[in-house]
C-alpha positions in Angstrom: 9.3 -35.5 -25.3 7.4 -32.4 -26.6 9.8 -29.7 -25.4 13.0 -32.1 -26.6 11.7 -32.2 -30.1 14.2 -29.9 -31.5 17.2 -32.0 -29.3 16.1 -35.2 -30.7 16.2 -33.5 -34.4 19.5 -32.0 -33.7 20.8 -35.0 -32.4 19.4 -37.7 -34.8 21.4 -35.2 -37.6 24.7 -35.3 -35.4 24.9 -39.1 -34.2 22.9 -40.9 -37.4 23.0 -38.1 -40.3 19.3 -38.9 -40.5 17.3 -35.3 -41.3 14.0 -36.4 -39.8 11.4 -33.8 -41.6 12.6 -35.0 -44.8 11.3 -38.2 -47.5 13.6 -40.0 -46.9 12.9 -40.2 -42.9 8.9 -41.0 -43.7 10.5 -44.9 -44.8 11.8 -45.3 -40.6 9.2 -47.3 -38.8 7.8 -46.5 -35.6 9.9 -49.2 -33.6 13.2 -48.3 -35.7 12.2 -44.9 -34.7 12.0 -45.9 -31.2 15.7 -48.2 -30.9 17.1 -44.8 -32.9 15.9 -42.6 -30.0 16.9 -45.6 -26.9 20.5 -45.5 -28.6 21.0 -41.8 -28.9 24.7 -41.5 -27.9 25.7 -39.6 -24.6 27.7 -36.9 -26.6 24.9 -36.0 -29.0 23.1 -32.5 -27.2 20.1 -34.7 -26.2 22.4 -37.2 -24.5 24.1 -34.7 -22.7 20.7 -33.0 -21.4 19.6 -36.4 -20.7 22.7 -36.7 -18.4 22.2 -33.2 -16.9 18.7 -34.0 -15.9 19.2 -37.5 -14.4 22.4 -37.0 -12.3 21.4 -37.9 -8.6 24.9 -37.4 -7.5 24.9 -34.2 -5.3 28.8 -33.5 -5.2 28.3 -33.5 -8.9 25.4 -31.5 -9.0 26.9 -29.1 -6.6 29.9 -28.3 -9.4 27.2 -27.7 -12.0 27.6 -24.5 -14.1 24.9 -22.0 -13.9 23.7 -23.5 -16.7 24.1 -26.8 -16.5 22.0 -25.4 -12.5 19.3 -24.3 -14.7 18.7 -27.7 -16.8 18.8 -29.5 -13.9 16.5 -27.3 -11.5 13.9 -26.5 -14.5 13.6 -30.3 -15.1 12.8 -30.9 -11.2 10.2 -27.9 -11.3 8.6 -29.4 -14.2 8.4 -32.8 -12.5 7.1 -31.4 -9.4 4.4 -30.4 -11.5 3.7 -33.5 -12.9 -0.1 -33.8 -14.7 -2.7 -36.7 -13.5 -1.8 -40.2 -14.9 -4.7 -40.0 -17.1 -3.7 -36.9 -18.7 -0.5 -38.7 -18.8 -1.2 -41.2 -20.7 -3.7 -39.3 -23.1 -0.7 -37.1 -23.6 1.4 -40.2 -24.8 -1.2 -42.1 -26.2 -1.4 -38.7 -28.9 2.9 -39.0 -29.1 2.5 -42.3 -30.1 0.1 -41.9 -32.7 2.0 -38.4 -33.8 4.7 -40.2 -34.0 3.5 -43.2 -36.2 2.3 -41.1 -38.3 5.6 -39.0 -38.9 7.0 -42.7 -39.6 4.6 -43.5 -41.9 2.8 -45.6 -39.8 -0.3 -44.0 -39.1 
């Protein structure tokens, strides 16, 4: 979720018109936070990464555009690289906390 930050900004602007490093965002709680993100539309720019990243389908991926290729191939590098559970899970345990906080929950 780190490296999608500026996605999930972009994209909370496009599909909800919600500026999220503003006042008026501080009021969202951490679970309406949360739905906002599980509901982001397929159309928005994280959605469609989302979409490029997940497909399984390999005649599909096989027509990918070089850069649609890229999304796709640097997402599976970055999975093959996977860190340990525990540094996993410290790694979302900070999110979650960050991202309280940002909702005025922290």
């Amino acid at each position: 979720m780190f490296e999608d930050w500026d996605l999930i900004i972009s994209s909370f602007l496009s599909q909800y018109g919600l500026r999220i490093r503003t006042k008026e965002f501080e009021s969202v709680s951490w679970d309406e936070f949360k739905s906002l993100l599980a509901g982001i539309d397929p159309e928005t720019v994280l959605g469609r990464i989302v979409a490029i990243r997940s497909e399984t389908d390999k005649d599909v991926i096989k027509h990918f555009t070089a850069d649609q290729k890229r999304i796709y191939d640097e997402w599976r590098n970055r999975q093959a690289d996977q860190m340990s559970p525990q540094t996993y899970n410290q790694q979302m345990d900070y999110l979650e906390r960050q991202m309280a906080w940002l909702c005025g929950g922290g």
